[in-house]
C-alpha positions, 0 to 999 in steps of 0.5 A: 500500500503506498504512502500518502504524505500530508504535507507534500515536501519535507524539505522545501516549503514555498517562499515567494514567485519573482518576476511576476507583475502583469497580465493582459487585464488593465490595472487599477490605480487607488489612492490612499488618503492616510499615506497621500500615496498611489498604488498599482494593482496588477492581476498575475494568475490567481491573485493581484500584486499591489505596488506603490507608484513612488519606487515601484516596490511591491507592497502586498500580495494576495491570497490565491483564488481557485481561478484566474482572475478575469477582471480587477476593480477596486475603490477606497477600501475594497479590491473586486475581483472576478474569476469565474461566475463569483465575485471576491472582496478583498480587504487590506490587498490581501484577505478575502472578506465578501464573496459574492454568488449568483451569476450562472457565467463567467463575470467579466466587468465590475464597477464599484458604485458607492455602497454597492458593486456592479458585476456583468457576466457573459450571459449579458445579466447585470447584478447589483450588489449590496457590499456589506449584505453580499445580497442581490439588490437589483438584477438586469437582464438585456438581448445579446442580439441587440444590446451585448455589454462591453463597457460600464461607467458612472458618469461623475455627478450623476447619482444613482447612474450608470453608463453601458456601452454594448458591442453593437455600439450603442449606450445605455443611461440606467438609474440603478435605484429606480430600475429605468432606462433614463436615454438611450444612445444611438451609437457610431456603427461600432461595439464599444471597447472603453468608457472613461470619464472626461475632466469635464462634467458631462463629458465622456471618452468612447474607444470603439472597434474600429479605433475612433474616440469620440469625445460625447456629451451625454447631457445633450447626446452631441459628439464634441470631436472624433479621433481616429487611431491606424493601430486597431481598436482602442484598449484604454483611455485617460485623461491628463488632469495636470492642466495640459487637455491631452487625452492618451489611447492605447492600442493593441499593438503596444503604441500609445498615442497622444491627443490635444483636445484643445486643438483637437489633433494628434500631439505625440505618438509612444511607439512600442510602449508595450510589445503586447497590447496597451492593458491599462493606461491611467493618468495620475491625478494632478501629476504629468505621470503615466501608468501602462501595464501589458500582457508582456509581464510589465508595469511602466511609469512614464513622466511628462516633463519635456517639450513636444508633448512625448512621454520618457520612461521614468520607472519600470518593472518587467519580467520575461514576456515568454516563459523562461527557458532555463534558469541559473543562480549567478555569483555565489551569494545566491542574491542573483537569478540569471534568466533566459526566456523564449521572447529572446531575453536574458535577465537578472531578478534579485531574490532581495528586492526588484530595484536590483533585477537587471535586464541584459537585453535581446541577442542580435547579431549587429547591435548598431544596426539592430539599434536603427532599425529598432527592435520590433523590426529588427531581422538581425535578433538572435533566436531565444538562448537555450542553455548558458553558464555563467562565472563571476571571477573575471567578470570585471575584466572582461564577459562572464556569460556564454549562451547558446541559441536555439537553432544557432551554431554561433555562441553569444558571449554576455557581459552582466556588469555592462548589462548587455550582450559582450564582445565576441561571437564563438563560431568555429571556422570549420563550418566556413560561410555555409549554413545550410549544414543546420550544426547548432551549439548545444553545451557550453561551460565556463572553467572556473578561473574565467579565463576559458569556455568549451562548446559542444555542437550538435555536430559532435565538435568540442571546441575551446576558447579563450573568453578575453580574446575570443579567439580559438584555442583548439578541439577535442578529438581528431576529427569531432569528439563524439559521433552524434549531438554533444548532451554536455560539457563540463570542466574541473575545478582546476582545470584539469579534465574535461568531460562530455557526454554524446547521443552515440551513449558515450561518456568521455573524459579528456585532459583540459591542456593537451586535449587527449582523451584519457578514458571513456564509458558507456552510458547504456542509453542516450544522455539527456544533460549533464551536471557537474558538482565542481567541489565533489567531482561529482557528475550527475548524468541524465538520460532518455530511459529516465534515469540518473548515474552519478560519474565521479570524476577522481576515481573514474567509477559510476557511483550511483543510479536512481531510478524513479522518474517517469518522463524525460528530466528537464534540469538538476542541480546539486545542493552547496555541499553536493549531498543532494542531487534535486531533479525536475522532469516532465512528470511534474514531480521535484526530486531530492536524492541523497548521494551519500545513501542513494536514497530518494529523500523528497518528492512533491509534484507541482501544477506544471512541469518544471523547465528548469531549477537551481539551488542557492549557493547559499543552499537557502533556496531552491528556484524553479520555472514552469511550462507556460509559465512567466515567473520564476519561484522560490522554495525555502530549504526548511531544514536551514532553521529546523529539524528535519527527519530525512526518511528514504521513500518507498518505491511506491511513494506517490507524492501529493500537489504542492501549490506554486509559491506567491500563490496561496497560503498553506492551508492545513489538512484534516489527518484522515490517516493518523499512519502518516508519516510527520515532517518533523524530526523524530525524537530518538530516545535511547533505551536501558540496553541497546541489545542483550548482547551488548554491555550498557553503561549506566547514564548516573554522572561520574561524580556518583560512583567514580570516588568511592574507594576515595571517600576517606580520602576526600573527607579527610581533605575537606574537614573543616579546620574549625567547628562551625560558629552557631549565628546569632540569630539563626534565620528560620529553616524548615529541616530537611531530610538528607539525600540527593533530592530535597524533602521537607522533614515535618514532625506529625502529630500535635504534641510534636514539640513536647517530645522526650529529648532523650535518645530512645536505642531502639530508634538507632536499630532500625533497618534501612529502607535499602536493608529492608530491600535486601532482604526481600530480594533475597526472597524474591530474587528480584534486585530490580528495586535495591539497584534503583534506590543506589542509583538515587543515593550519593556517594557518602550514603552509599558507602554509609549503606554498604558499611552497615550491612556487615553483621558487627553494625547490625547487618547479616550474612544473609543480607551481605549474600544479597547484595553479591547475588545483586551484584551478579545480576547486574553482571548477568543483564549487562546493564549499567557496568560500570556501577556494579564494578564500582559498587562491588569495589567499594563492598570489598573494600570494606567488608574483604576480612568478612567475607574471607571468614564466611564460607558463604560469602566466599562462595557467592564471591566466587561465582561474582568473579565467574561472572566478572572474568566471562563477561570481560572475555566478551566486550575484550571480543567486542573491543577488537572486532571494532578496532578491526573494522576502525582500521580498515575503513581509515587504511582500505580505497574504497 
């Protein structure tokens, strides 16, 4: 029967997504009146990012919803939000506080109205809803056919109304209290995509299909001016309320165009503001400042501050556009993410704060005729980067990143101080002008010093070169390295092998200086990628059976396989110290393998399959991106700041969902099984005896039993030179029974002050509660009980003890019988050692003449040595047997 886990992963928990900041909806502008400061909300998948307008830091991030979000509204205490037919309330950007049920669609549009908010589904229902009551107050219901609504607005002024605009063109004025249709609007022979309202009263903007904005006035239903914009249907539309009458309109191309209602013309156009469709669009209020979002994953601040009307960029937030490709930590204190996504970029996201993400650009072939031409034009750009390696040791000096690009021979050399790409473009000469060979590069790495980068090409080649000068410095093999497409490079910490790894199943290690290839293995299957821990010398290979064989480079040997994946591995990293190999691969599963003991520690699936991961250097973090998505997620290592029990896995472990990070707070789980397993460490508790064979020592400090055949020697050191001086006024104690545990000694009885201070003998003759044990032992013949009452006693009771059993002081040779034969039980189970030799010590010593004269205390004695001479013979055996083995694990190659 599998294992179910409760908690998905042991080791890594979700931490936060980087690089998430827009999709395709339009953002929502609020103002907080406390902070007298604007904040941005933006909707990334199932939840909404807010951030603040000042530095475009991110200030909070909600808690997930069950779908993605659809439409975002907000007003002064609330954040709408539409996904699927509900409609959530969000209260302090964060916790859901009113959920609103009732549409029988997918809701699309919301407009917050006073008290109430306004949703429309795709059935074409508008609902009123009370906020606080979450009840229906009014439902309206309209013919697709004749009245589709596309837009919804509250003209400003206008109590108790709102705006339609439909997709046949026309719009609607509705009293929402009194349930009428004030005025009808004939429209333009257009749907309508935007209604904003205008600085002035009265005045509303209309963005229609065919890409006119029509500035009307719904008092009088007279159009005041028309606009028409070339690049399709308007997206969105704000007005300036600075002083300046400009009116800005977004496109579906990413343009934005600027309109001076004074002079009613066309002032400015902001080409390629975005490289999707204008989402959002929002004018501060009574500031020259500009807010644009877009489905490429950016948030952009733009300041109207020079002549001619253009904007300039001020401040920007932006991730990739298309999801990442590969990933790779940068530098080694784990503050850095380097990037390469499918829309051709390489950027840097900071795991600290965002104002530290870096973007290095687009590949091109020429940079300067790529800058004329501009980018979206541009037939010079490189493909997108499909695998790359960085190191930070020179790269002051000179490129520190190589990428190879999908479908291209030539590697690109990146310079991540510059921020762009670097100097030098690697192409091996053989290949000449002719590229119809269709040879593309497929492995790169970097040695550790810097100063040199190898190549793998799908034409079997390895080639090296120098990264300062860019020029050739030779190749692997006479003719290729490999018959078949090189899976991966890798080079040593000092530079002294190079190992690669073809599609013809080789493995190959070869001297970095000399290039001659000094040993070769089989693989047994096709590589998929390669992975070199540098510090351990461990190679981690993956294959197309899906499985993993770890190389180790010094003594040549395949050390490990781990099977269990069941699809292709995508990516693997190794943790900083190289004891855990962590896999990602198409079967949606994230993988921990212990090196050390070739198990599988972890195993947790995810949403969507991981496209590639990497551990910090730091070893605080684990970061992965996913199939069809933008960001790049954080998973914290718990095993930093507790105690973790690493457990190997069944075979037939069946791992549980584990939600993205950034997404959703953890939320607990009923036990159903009280059999499962628990992610926290397990208390180990050490039992009396280990096993029956073994000898245990006992856990008493050694101050309890190693000194006492020096008791007559430390009491005669330590007594006193004086007799103690009686106080004056002696401070009041309640007296105390003596022992190694306190207790309180209270006379019982009334006339307890009254008693004869005259010493009655027969108190003096009383057996100790030890003696009385004894004896009973001696009956019983279970010395469970004596044993237990000398472990509490201190070393002066029990010498005072054992001097008290010998028959001249009131003992007897029955009791002095006793105690041997307790001795010989403890000898027999071979529990607390140490304690019995110490007890039977300080026994001879005071009692040797006695027992000598006793035949039978002579005869117990004996069978005690018996037992004594037996049981040293056997940990003497014990003792050489570890010795042995100590020896031969510190002398023997394994």
């Amino acid at each position: 029967m599998s294992v179910c886990s409760k908690k998905g992963s042991v080791i890594f928990s979700g931490f936060r997504a980087l690089g998430l900041y827009s999709n395709h909806l339009p953002h929502v502008v609020r103002y907080h009146k406390k902070h007298q400061e604007f904040y941005i909300v933006t909707a990334a998948g199932k939840c909404f990012h807010t951030y603040n307008v000042k530095k475009l830091g991110i200030v909070a991030v909600s808690n997930a919803l069950s779908e993605d979000i659809a439409h975002l509204a907000a007003d002064r205490m609330l954040v709408f939000v539409a996904h699927g037919s509900r409609v959530t309330a969000f209260a302090r950007n964060k916790e859901a506080v009113h959920t609103y049920i009732g549409h029988g669609a997918n809701v699309h549009l919301l407009l917050p109205f006073g008290d109430h908010v306004i949703s429309v589904d795709r059935d074409n229902i508008v609902i009123i809803w009370d906020v606080e009551s979450e009840e229906e107050y009014l439902q309206l219901k309209f013919d697709k056919m004749s009245f589709e609504v596309s837009a919804v607005m509250h003209p400003s002024t206008y109590l108790n109304k709102i705006l339609l605009g439909s997709a046949q063109g026309g719009l609607q004025l509705w009293n929402v209290k009194s349930n009428k249709l004030l005025y009808s609007f004939g429209g333009w022979g257009s749907g309508v995509t935007v209604l904003q309202q205008s600085p002035a009263m009265d005045v509303v903007g209309v963005g229609l299909a065919s890409g006119q904005i029509i500035i009307h006035n719904i008092k009088y239903d007279e159009s005041l001016m028309t606009f028409q914009q070339d690049w399709g249907p308007v997206t969105a539309i704000s007005f300036r309320t600075d002083g300046h009458p400009v009116m800005a309109a977004g496109s579906p191309v990413g343009h934005i165009g600027l309109w001076d209602l004074a002079d009613k013309k066309l002032i400015g156009q902001m080409r390629d503001a975005h490289s999707t469709a204008i989402a959002g669009l929002t004018f501060l209020h009574a500031e020259p400042l500009l807010i644009t979002n877009g489905a490429d994953n950016a948030i952009r601040v733009w300041i109207f501050d020079a002549p001619g009307g253009g904007g300039r960029l001020l401040r920007h937030r932006m991730g990739h556009s298309a999801p990442p490709t590969k990933i790779h930590h940068h530098g080694q204190n784990g503050q850095q993410i380097l990037s390469a996504g499918q829309d051709g970029t390489l950027q840097s996201f900071s795991t600290v704060h965002e104002r530290f993400n870096k973007s290095l650009g687009h590949g091109s072939i020429n940079k300067k005729k790529s800058k004329k031409k501009g980018l979206k034009y541009d037939s010079l750009k490189l493909p997108a980067i499909t695998t790359f390696a960085s190191e930070t040791a020179r790269q002051s000096d000179w490129d520190g990143i190589i990428a190879c690009h999908r479908g291209y021979v030539t590697a690109t050399t990146w310079n991540y101080q510059k921020t762009s790409m670097g100097a030098h473009k690697l192409e091996p000469g053989r290949f000449g002008k002719n590229r119809a060979l269709n040879v593309h590069a497929t492995a790169v790495d970097i040695t550790s010093c810097g100063n040199f980068v190898v190549i793998g090409l799908s034409s079997g080649h390895i080639d090296v070169y120098n990264m300062q000068s860019g020029f050739h410095r030779g190749q692997y093999g006479q003719d290729r390295a490999h018959d078949g497409p090189v899976r991966g490079v890798a080079v040593d910490s000092l530079n002294q092998m190079t190992v690669s790894a073809g599609a013809d199943k080789l493995l190959k290690v070869w001297k970095f200086k000399s290039k001659e290839l000094v040993y070769t293995a089989e693989l047994g299957a096709s590589p998929a990628g390669t992975l070199l821990h540098r510090d351990s010398g461990m190679l981690a290979i993956s294959l197309d059976d899906f499985t993993l064989k770890i190389f180790d480079m010094e003594t040549r040997r395949f050390v490990r396989k781990f099977a269990g994946h069941r699809g292709q591995v995508n990516d693997m990293t190794f943790s900083p110290d190289g004891r855990w190999l962590i896999t990602a691969a198409m079967d949606c599963t994230i993988r921990t393998w212990d090196l050390p003991t070739g198990c599988l520690v972890d195993c947790f699936l995810v949403d969507a399959a991981v496209v590639s991961i990497t551990m910090s250097p730091t070893g605080d973090f684990l970061a992965s991106s996913h199939v069809d998505s933008l960001g790049i997620y954080l998973w914290s290592n718990k095993t930093l700041c507790s105690m973790v029990s690493l457990r190997p896995l069944p075979s037939d472990y069946e791992p549980t969902v584990v939600t993205l990070p950034g997404t959703c707070p953890v939320q607990d789980i009923d036990d159903e099984d009280d059999d499962t397993p628990s992610d926290e460490m397990i208390e180990y508790v050490s039992p009396e005896q280990l096993d029956e064979q073994l000898v245990t020592l006992s856990l008493l400090p050694e101050s309890r039993w190693k000194n006492l055949l020096n008791l007559d020697i430390i009491k005669k050191r330590n007594k006193p030179k004086e007799p103690p001086r009686v106080p004056k006024a002696a401070p009041f104690f309640i007296p105390t029974v003596a022992g190694l545990v306190p207790q309180f000694s209270i006379s019982e009885g009334a006339d307890a002050d009254e008693q004869s201070k005259v010493v009655n003998f027969g108190v003096l003759a009383q057996k100790s509660s030890f003696y009385v044990k004894l004896e009973e032992a001696w009956i019983s013949n279970n010395y469970t009980g004596p044993v237990q009452q000398l472990k509490e006693m201190g070393p002066s009771a029990i010498d005072s003890e054992l001097l008290g059993l010998a028959p001249d002081v009131g003992g007897a040779i029955e009791v002095m019988q006793s105690f041997l034969r307790m001795i010989g039980s403890m000898l027999d189970s071979k529990r607390d050692f140490d304690l019995a030799q110490a007890y039977l010590a300080l026994f001879l010593k005071l009692h040797l003449r006695t027992i000598s004269q006793e035949p039978e205390l002579m005869e117990e004695a004996l069978k005690v040595s018996d037992r004594l001479k037996e049981t040293w013979t056997n940990m003497q055996t014990l003792f050489n047997q570890s010795l042995c083995l100590l020896a031969y694990t510190k002398s023997a190659l394994l």
